[in-house]
C-alpha positions in Angstrom: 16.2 4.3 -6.2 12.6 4.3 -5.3 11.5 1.1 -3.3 7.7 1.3 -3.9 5.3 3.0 -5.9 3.0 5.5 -3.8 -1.0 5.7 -4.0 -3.2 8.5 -3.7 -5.3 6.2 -1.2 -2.3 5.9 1.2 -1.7 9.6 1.7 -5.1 10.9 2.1 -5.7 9.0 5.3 -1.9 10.7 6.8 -4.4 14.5 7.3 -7.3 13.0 8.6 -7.6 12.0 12.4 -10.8 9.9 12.0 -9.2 8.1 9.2 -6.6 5.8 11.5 -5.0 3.7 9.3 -2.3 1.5 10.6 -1.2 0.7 6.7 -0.9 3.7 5.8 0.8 5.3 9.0 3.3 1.9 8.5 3.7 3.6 4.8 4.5 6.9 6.0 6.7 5.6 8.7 8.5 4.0 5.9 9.1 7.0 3.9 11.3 7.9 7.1 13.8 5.3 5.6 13.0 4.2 1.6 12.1 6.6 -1.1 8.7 5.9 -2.8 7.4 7.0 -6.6 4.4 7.9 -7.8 2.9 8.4 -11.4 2.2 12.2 -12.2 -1.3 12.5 -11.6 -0.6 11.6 -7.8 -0.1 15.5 -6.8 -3.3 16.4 -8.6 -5.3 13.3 -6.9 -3.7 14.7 -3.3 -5.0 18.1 -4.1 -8.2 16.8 -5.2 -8.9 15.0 -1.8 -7.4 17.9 -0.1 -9.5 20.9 -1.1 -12.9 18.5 -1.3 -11.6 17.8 2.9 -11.6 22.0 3.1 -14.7 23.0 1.4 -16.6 20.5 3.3 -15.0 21.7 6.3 -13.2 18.6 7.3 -9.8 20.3 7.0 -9.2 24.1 7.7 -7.0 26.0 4.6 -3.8 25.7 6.9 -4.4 22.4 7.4 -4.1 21.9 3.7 -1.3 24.1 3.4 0.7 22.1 6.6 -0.1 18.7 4.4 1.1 20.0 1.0 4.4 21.5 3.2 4.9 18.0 4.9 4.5 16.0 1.6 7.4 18.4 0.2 9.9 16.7 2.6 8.9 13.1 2.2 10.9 11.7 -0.6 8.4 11.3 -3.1 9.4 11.0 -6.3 7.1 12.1 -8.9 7.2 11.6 -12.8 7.1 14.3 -14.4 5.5 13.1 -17.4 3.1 10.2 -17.1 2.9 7.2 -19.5 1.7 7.2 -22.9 -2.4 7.4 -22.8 -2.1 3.7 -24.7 0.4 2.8 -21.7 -2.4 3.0 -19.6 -5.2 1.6 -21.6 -4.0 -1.2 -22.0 -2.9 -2.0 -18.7 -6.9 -0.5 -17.8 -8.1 -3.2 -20.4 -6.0 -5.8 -19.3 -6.3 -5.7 -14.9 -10.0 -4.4 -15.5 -8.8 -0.7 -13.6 -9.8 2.8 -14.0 -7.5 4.9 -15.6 -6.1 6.3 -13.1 -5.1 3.5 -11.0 -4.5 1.8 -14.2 -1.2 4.6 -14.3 -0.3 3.6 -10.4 0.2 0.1 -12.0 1.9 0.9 -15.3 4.3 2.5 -13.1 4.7 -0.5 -10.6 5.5 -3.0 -13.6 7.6 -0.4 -15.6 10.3 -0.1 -13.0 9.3 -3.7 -11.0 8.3 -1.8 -7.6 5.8 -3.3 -5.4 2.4 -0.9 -4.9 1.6 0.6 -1.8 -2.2 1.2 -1.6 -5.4 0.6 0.3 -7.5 0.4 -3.2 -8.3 -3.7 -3.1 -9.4 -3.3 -7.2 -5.7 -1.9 -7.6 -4.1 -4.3 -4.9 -5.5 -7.4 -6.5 -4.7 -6.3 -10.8 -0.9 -5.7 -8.9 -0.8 -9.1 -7.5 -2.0 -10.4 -10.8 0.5 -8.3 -12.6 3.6 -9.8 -10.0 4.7 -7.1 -8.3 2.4 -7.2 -5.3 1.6 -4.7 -2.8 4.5 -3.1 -0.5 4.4 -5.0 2.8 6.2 -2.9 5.5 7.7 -4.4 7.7 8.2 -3.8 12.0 11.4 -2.7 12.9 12.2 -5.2 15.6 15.9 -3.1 16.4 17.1 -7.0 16.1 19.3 -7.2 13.4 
């Protein structure tokens, strides 16, 4: 069972070395252990980000190709059909979101998972919603 649902603006930052992020390397340290979810227009939103990185030269074409490859292996599991286009409006209407993050967040509060995303408009309509943002957590090796 999925512990979190994944965002589009936690993955992007994983290809790019002048994009440290210590969130979103914790998130992807994470995936090591729990299994994450994402709505269905997350692969598209990855390949979007991906192929703008190439053709402006920030990536090369293998680089895309290693990303896509190493995203395969992470346990990611996708919908395979998103929520109804009303789903979405009204969760867009109701946390002020665009429609695609609005779908991040009808999937958080469909199946109770915590968000994991570096999108503040996004992070605050999930707090507002109760299910919060995913918060990993050090591993100490004291247990």
């Amino acid at each position: 069972m999925p512990s979190f649902v994944l965002d589009c603006s936690v993955t992007l930052p994983w290809f790019f070395e002048d994009e440290v992020d210590g969130y979103a390397d914790a998130i992807l340290n994470l995936l090591a252990k729990e299994d994450a979810t994402a709505p269905a227009l997350w692969p598209l939103e990855v390949v979007n980000g991906l192929v703008g990185a190439e053709r402006r030269g920030r990536l090369s074409a293998d680089d895309v190709t290693n990303a896509l490859a190493m995203l395969a292996e992470l346990d990611i599991k996708v919908e395979q059909q998103g929520p109804t286009p009303s789903a979405v409006l009204s969760v867009a209407r109701e946390y002020r979101l665009t429609a695609y993050d609005a779908a991040y967040l009808e999937l958080a509060i469909r199946e109770n998972l915590p968000v994991a995303t570096n999108d503040l408009d996004l992070a605050g309509a999930a707090k507002r919603a109760g299910v919060g943002t995913m918060v990993p957590v050090e591993d100490t090796g004291m247990d």
